[in-house]
Every structure is written in C-alpha cells, then in structure tokens.
C-alpha positions in Angstrom: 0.6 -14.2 -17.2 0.8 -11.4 -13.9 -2.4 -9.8 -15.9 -4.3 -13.0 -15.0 -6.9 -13.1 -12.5 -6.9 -14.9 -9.5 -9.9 -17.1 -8.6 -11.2 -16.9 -5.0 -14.5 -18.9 -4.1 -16.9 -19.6 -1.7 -19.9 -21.6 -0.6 -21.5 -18.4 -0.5 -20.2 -14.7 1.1 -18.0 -16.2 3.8 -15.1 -15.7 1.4 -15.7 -12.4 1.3 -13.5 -12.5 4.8 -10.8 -13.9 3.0 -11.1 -11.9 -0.1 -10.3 -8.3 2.2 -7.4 -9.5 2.6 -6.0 -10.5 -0.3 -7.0 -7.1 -2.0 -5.5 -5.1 0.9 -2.2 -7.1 0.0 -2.5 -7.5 -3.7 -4.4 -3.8 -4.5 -2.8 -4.5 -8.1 -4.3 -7.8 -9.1 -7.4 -8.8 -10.9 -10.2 -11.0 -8.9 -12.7 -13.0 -9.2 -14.9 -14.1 -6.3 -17.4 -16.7 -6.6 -19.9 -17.7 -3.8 -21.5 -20.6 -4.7 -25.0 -19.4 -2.6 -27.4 -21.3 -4.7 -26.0 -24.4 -3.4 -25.1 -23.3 -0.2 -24.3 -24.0 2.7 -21.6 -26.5 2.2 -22.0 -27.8 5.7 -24.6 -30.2 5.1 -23.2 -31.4 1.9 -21.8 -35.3 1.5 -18.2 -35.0 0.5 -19.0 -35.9 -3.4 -21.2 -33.0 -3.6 -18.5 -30.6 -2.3 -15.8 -31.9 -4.5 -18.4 -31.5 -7.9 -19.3 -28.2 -6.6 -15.3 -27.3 -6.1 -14.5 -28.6 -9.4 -17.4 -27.4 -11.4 -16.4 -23.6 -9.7 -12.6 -24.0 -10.5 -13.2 -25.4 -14.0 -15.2 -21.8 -14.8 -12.9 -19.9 -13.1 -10.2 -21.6 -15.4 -12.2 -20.2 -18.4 -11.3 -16.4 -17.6 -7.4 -18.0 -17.7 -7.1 -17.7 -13.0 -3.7 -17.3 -12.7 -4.0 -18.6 -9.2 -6.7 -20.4 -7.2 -8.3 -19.7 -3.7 -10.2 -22.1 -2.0 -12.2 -19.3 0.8 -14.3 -21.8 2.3 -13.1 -24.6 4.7 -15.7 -27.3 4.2 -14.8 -27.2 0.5 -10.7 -26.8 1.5 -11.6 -30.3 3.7 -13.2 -31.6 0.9 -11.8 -30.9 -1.8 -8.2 -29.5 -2.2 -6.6 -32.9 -3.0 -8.7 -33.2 -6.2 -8.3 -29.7 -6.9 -4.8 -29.8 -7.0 -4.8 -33.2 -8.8 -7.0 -31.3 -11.8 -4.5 -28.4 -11.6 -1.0 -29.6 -10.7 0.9 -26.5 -12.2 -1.0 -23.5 -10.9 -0.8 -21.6 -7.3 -3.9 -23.5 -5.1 -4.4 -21.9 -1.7 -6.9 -24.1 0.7 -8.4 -22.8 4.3 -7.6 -24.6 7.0 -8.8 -23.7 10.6 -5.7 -21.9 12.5 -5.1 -24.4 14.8 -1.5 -24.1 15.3 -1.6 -20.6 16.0 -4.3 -21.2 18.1 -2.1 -23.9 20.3 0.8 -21.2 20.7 -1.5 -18.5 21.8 -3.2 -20.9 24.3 -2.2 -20.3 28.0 -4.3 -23.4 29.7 -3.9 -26.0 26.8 -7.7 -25.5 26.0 -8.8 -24.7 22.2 -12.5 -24.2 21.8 -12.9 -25.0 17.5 -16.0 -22.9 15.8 -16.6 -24.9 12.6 -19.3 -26.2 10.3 -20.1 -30.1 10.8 -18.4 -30.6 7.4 -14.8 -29.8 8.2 -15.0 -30.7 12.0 -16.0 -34.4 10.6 -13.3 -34.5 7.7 -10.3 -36.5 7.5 -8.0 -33.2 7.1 -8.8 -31.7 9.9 -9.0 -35.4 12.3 -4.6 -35.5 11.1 -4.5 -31.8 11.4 -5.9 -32.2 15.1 -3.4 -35.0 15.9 -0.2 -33.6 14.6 -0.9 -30.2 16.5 -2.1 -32.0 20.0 0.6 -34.2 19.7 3.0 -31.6 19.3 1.7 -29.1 21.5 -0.4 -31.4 23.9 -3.1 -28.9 23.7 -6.3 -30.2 23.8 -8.6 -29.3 21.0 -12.4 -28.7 21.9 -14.5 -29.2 18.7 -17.7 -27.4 18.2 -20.3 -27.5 15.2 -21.6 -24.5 14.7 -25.0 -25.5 12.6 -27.0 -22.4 11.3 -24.4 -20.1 11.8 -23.0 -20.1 8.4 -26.7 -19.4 6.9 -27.0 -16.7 9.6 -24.5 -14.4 8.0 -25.8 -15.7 4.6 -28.6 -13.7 5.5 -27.4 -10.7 6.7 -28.4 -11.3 10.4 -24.8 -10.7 11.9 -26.1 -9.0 15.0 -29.8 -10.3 15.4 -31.0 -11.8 18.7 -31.3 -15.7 16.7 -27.8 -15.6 15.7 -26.7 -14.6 19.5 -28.9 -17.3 20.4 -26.6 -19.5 18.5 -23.8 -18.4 18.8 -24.2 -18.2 23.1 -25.4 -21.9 22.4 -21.8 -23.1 21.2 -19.6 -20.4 22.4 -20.8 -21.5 26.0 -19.4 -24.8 26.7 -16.2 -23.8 25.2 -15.7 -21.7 27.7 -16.8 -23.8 30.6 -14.5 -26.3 29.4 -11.5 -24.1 29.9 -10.9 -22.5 26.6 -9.0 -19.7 26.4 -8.7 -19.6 22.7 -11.7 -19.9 19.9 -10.7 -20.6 16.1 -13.1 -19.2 13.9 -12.9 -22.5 11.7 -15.3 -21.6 8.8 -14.8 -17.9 6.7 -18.2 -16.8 7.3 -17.6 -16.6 11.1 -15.2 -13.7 11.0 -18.3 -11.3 10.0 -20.1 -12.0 13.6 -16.6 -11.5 15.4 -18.3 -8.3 17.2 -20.8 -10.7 18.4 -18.8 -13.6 19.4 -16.4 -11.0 21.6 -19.5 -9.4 23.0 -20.4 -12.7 24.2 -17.4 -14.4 25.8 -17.3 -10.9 27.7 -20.7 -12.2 29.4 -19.2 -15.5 30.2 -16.2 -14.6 31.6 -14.3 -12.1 32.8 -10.3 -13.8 31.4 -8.7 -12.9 28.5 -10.0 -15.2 25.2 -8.0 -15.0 21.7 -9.9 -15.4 18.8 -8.2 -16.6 15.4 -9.3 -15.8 12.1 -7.3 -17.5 9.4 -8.1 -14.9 6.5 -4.7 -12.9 6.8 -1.6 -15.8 6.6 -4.2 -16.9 3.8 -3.6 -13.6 2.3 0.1 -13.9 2.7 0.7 -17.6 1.6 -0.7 -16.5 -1.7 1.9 -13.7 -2.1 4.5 -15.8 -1.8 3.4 -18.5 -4.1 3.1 -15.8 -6.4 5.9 -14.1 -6.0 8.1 -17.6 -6.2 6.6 -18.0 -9.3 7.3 -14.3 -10.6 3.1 -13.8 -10.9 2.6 -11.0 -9.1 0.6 -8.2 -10.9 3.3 -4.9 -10.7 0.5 -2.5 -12.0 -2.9 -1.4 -11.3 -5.2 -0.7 -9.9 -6.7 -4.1 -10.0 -10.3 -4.7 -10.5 -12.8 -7.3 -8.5 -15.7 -9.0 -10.3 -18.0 -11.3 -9.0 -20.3 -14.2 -9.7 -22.8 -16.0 -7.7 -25.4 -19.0 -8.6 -27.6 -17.0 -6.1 -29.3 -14.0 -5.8 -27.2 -11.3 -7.8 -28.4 -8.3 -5.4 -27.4 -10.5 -1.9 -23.9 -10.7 -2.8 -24.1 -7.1 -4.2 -25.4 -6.1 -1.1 -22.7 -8.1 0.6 -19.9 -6.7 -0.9 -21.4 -3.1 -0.1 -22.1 -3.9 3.5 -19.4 -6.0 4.6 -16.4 -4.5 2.7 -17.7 -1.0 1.2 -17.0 -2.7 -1.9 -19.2 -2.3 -5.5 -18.1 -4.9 -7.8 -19.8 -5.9 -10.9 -21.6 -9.2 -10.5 -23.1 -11.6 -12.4 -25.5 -14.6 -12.0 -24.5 -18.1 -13.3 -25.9 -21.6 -13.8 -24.9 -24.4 -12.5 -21.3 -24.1 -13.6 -21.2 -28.0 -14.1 
C-alpha cells in the first residue's frame, strides 16, 4: 500500500502551488497531478458541474490504486469534498480551504481582505467557515472575487500589465478598507504573489501578511499518512501528470513554475 500514489488535482495548474509542497515533504512518494484545464476555470461552474468534474477526476485517479487524495483547488474543495469523501470513506481526502484562521491571528486591525474565485466566496463552506472564525476572533472578513485572475496564470501571464490591472482592481479596496492581511483563497493565486506584494507596496506604506494555504496542506497530508502507516520510506518518488488540456501548457507549467519535467499525458473526459 506506501508504494501507492497519491492523487493531487486541479481545475487546471493552480495545484501546482500545492503540489511543491507536498514533494518538498514527501520527496519519496509517487504523484499524480491532474489539472482539469479543458474544463477550466472552476469559478464559473454551478456546483453540480464541479462535483461531476471532482468525481469523474477522483474515480480515474482511483484506477492507478491513489493511496491518498488531494483536492488542490478551492472551488472544487467548496464544492465537492462532502461527496468525495462520501464515495471514498476509507482513504486519506485532503480539501483546500482558504486560511482564514491563520489569517485572523496574524491580523493586527481585525481587517481580513479574502482573494477568491466567485465559486468558493459564494459556497456554503466557506459562509460557516467565515462565521465560526469572526465569531471567534471578531475579525471582520472582507470578501473579494477575484474574476479572471485564475485564467490569468492559466495563461502564463503572471507578471503582464492585464493581470496587474486586475489584480490592483481587487487588491485596492482591501486595503482602503483597513486590511492588513490578504488570503490568497484560490491555489492559482500563490504564482502572482510577486505581483500582489509589488502592489500593496504602492498602496500603502504598513506592513500586509499574505497567506498561502499550500504548506499546512502539505503537512495535514503527512500526518494522515503517517496515522495510517502510508508513508512511502523509499525513493526517490516519481511525479506524473495528466491534463484534459493542452499537454505542452501544463508541461510548460511544470518547467516554468517548479523546474519540474514530468511525464504528461492528455485524457478525455474522465467521466
């Protein structure tokens, strides 16, 4: 069983975010990344869509025996995760949610600007996530749909003058409303962090945190892993890839954004 993969998906390369970090603290296991790019993005999707699409992914994934499962994309983690772990009850399932609790304890003013695709800011998961943590914390959270941005880095354009047209666009309010903290609620966001810090520099001259979720993602899994003695003790472990996209975008993904060269492979629909 600790020679079985683990299955890591996407809506497209945002998972890729993610997916460093589980290989910098797994280098032993076997992957599998999927980026779901022919249907992306997610964002626009009805709910139904996004749990077919999560289901369909996980059920191929299942075919190369996943030891595990990792949900990289926090539309389809909103979505999705309660039918996915109602289809697989016995196996590790690891969802994205946006960091908003560690968001609230970094907070200074009680101010929590959230960066997130329409999807997840509109879901019912992150609505009781929002009210548990405000309630606790009374920090005041500062939702922000971030539409385009995901397709942005879909594309490659991480530091073009659209996507910092964009970006300035939603990043702006946040900070006139006080927000001294931004959660990068959607994996793709983490690959225009350069951008986003460039910018808040512009709009003000106080500290801002920024919190990307990838890492305790990364360690969450370990532990389910290790609880359930699954952890991989030899290696080196290998990464393959599959995409309903365009096999030589993720490729060049993979190469750009993580120095990585993976084989990967273009599917069907999957379901």
């Amino acid at each position: 069983m600790s020679d079985k993969p683990i299955g890591i998906f996407d809506s497209g390369i945002g998972g890729l975010s993610v997916l460093k970090y589980i290989h910098a603290s797994l280098p032993n296991e076997q992957l599998l990344y999927f980026a779901d790019s022919g249907y992306a993005p997610y964002g626009g999707r009805t709910e139904d869509e996004i749990v077919e699409r999560s289901l369909a992914i996980a059920g191929f994934l299942m075919q190369y025996e996943a030891k595990a499962l990792v949900v990289a994309c926090n539309t389809a983690t909103a979505a999705a995760i309660k039918a996915l772990r109602t289809r697989y009850p016995d196996i590790p399932l690891v969802g994205v949610e946006p960091g908003l609790k560690p968001a609230a304890a970094l907070s200074k003013t009680g101010n929590v600007g959230v960066l997130a695709t329409k999807g997840t800011l509109a879901s019912e998961k992150f609505r009781l996530l929002r009210e548990q943590i405000s309630t606790a914390t009374h920090v005041q959270f500062l939702p922000q749909a971030c539409i385009g941005l995901a397709d942005q880095v879909e594309k490659g354009e991480l530091q073009s003058a659209e996507t910092a047209l964009l970006l300035r666009r939603y990043v702006e309010p946040l900070i006139a409303e006080g927000a001294d903290t931004l959660v990068l609620g959607c994996t793709h966001y983490p690959f225009v962090l350069p951008l986003i810090e460039e910018i808040v520099g512009q709009l003000t001259t106080r500290p801002v945190a920024i919190v990307d979720t990838g890492e305790p993602i990364a360690r969450q899994l370990v532990r389910l892993l290790t609880a359930r003695g699954l952890l991989r003790q030899q290696g080196p472990g290998k990464i393959a890839a599959f995409t309903t996209g365009s096999e030589t975008a993720l490729k060049t993904a993979f190469s750009r954004l993580l120095h990585l060269t993976p084989p990967v492979a273009t599917v069907g629909a999957t379901g």
